[in-house]
C-alpha positions in Angstrom: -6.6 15.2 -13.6 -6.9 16.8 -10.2 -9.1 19.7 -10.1 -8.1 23.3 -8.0 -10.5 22.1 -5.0 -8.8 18.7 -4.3 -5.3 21.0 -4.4 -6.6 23.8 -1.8 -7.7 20.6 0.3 -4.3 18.6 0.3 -2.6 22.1 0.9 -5.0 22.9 4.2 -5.1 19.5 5.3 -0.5 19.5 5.3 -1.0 23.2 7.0 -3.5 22.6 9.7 -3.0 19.2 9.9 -2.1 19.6 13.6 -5.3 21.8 14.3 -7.6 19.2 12.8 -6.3 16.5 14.7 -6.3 18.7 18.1 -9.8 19.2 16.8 -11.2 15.8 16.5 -9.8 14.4 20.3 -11.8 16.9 21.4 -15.3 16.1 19.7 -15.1 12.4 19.2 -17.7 11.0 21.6 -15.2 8.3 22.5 -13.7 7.4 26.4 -10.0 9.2 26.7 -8.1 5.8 26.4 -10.5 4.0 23.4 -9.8 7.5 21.5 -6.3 7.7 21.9 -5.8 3.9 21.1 -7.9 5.0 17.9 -5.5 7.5 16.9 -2.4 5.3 17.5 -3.7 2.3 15.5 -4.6 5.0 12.5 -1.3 6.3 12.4 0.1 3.1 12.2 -2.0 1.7 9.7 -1.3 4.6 7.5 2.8 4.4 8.4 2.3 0.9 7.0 0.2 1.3 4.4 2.4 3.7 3.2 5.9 2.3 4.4 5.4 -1.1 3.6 3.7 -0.2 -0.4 6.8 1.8 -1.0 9.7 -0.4 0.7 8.7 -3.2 -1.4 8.0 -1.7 -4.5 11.8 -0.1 -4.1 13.4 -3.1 -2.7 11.5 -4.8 -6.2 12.8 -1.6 -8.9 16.4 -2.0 -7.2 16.3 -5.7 -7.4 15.4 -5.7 -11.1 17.7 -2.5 -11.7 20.7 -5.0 -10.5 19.7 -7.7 -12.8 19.3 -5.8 -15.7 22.9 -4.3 -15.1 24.1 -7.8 -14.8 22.2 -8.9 -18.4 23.4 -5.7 -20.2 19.7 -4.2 -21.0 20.2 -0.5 -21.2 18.8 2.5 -19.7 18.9 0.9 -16.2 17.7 4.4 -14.1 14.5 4.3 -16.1 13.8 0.6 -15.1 14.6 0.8 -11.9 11.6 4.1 -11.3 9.3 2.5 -13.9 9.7 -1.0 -11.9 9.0 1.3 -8.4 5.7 2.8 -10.1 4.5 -0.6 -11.6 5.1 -2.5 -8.5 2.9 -0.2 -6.3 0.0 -1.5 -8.3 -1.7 -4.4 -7.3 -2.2 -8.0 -9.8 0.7 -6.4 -12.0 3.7 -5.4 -9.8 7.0 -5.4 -11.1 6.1 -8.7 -13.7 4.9 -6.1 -16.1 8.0 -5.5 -16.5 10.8 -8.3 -15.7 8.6 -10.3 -18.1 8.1 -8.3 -21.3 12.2 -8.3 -21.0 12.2 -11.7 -20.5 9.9 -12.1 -23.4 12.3 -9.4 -25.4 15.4 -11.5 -24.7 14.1 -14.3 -26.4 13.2 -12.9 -29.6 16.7 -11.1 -29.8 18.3 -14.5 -29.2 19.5 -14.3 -26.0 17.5 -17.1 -24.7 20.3 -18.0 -21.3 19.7 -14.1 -19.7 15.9 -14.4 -21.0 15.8 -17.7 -18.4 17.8 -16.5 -16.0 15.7 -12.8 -15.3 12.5 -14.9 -15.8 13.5 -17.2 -13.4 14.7 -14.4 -11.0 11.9 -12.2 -11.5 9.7 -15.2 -10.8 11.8 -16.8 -7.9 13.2 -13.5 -6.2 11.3 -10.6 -7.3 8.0 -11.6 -6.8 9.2 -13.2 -3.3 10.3 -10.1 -2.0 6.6 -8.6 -1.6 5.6 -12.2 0.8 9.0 -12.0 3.3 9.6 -7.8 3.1 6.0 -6.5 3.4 5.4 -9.1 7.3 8.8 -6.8 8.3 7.8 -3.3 7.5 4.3 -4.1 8.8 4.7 -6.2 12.0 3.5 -4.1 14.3 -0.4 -2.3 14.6 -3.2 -2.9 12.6 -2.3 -4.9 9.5 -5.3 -5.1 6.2 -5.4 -8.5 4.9 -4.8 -8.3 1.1 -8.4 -8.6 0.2 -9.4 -5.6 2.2 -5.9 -4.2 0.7 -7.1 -4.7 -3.5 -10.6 -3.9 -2.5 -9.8 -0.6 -1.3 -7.3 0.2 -3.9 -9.6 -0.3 -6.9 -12.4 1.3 -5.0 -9.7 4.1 -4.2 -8.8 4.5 -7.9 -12.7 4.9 -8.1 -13.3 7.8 -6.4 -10.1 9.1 -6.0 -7.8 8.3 -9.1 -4.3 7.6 -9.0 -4.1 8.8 -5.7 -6.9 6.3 -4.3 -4.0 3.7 -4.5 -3.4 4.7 -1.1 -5.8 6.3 -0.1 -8.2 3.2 -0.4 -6.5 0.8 1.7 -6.2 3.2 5.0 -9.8 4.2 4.7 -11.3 0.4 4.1 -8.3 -0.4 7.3 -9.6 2.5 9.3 -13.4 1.5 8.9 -12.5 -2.0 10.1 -10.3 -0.4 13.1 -13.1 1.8 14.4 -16.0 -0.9 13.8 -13.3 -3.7 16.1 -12.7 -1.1 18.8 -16.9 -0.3 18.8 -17.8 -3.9 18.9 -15.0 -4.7 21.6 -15.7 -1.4 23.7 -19.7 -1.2 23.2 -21.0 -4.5 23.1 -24.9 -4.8 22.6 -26.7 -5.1 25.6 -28.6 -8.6 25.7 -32.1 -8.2 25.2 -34.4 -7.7 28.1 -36.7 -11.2 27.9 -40.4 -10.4 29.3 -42.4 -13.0 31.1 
């Protein structure tokens, strides 16, 4: 559960938002240009952090939404938004569901649909996260999926459910600042004495 603090912080941070931002270009210690290529990059790691997670996981609940009203499984709307929560989590996606009902189809002795979504879910479904994710995030700073899971379970650890994104852009931005310090600042080479 979130507690009253974390509430009064989400509701600042959405009201002065602006202020804090205005806030921290002028106290970062940073040259005009590195600090404004700082703030770029951030806002479009989080645009597609947050794009790309939620165009796939839709593009995944409406896929299986469609084949489910082609097989005749029933309650279709609640499929569809329990596929869209389900395939915003990492190692489960949207298989947590397509393959239970595949699984379901056989033991009700339907075994042509029960092929035919497995092989869809497995074919098309899980595809769609490898061709639709490059798309929505071809441009700015992109997080490899290792640095992706690792901040998403390290999210969930400090932040619950809400560390699902959170997690990612914080790992991403970490690795953005610590590129643009090593590529503006570079160590000196050491002075050799003779």
């Amino acid at each position: 559960m979130y507690s009253t603090e974390q509430f009064f912080v989400l509701f600042y941070l959405l009201k002065d938002g602006d202020q804090a931002l205005a806030w921290f270009r002028t106290v970062l210690p940073l040259e005009p240009d590195v600090r404004e290529e700082l703030f770029k990059e951030t806002n479009l790691l989080i645009h597609n952090s947050l794009v790309g997670t939620a165009a796939v996981a839709a593009a995944q609940a409406v896929l299986l939404g469609v084949a489910f009203l082609v097989l005749g499984l029933g309650n279709v709307i609640f499929w569809i938004v329990t596929t869209f929560v389900a395939a915003m989590i990492p190692l489960v996606g949207a298989s947590i569901i397509w393959l239970p009902a595949s699984i379901y189809l056989f033991i009700v002795g339907r075994p042509v649909p029960a092929i035919a979504l497995l092989a869809f879910g497995a074919i098309v479904i899980s595809t769609v996260d490898n061709v639709l994710r490059p798309i929505v995030m071809r441009r700015g700073t992109q997080l490899s999926p290792v640095v992706t899971i690792i901040g998403i379970f390290g999210g969930i650890a400090l932040f619950g459910f809400v560390g699902l994104f959170i997690g990612p852009i914080v790992l991403g931005m970490m690795k953005l600042i610590i590129d643009i310090l090593v590529r503006e600042y570079p160590e000196s080479p050491p002075t050799q004495q003779g």
